[in-house]
C-alpha positions, -999 to +999 in steps of 0.1 A: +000+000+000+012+033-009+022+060+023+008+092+006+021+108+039+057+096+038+074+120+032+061+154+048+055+136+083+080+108+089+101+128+102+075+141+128+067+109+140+104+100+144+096+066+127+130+062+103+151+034+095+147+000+110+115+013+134+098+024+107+099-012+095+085-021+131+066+002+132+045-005+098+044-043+107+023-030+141+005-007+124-008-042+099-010-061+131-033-045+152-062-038+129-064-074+122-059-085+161-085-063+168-108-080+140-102-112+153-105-102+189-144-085+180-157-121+159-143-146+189-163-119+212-189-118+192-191-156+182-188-160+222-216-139+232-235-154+206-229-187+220-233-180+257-259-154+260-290-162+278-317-160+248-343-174+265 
């Protein structure tokens, strides 16, 4: 995916070199955990809810 925003702001965010590298591969990780996290909490509640 293309930064748009590279260039006038990585400097700002001090995210250079090798932690920009970490930083990006965090940045792809926690949308997804979060993704994962909301379906197993909502598969759960589904699940274990009292629908009587």
């Amino acid at each position: 995916m293309r930064n748009i925003f590279r260039g006038p702001f990585q400097g700002l965010s001090g995210a250079s070199g090798d932690e920009s590298t970490q930083l990006q591969f965090i940045s792809r990780l926690l949308p997804v955990l979060t993704g994962v996290i909301g379906v197993a909490g909502t598969l759960a509640w589904w699940r274990y809810a009292d629908q009587t």
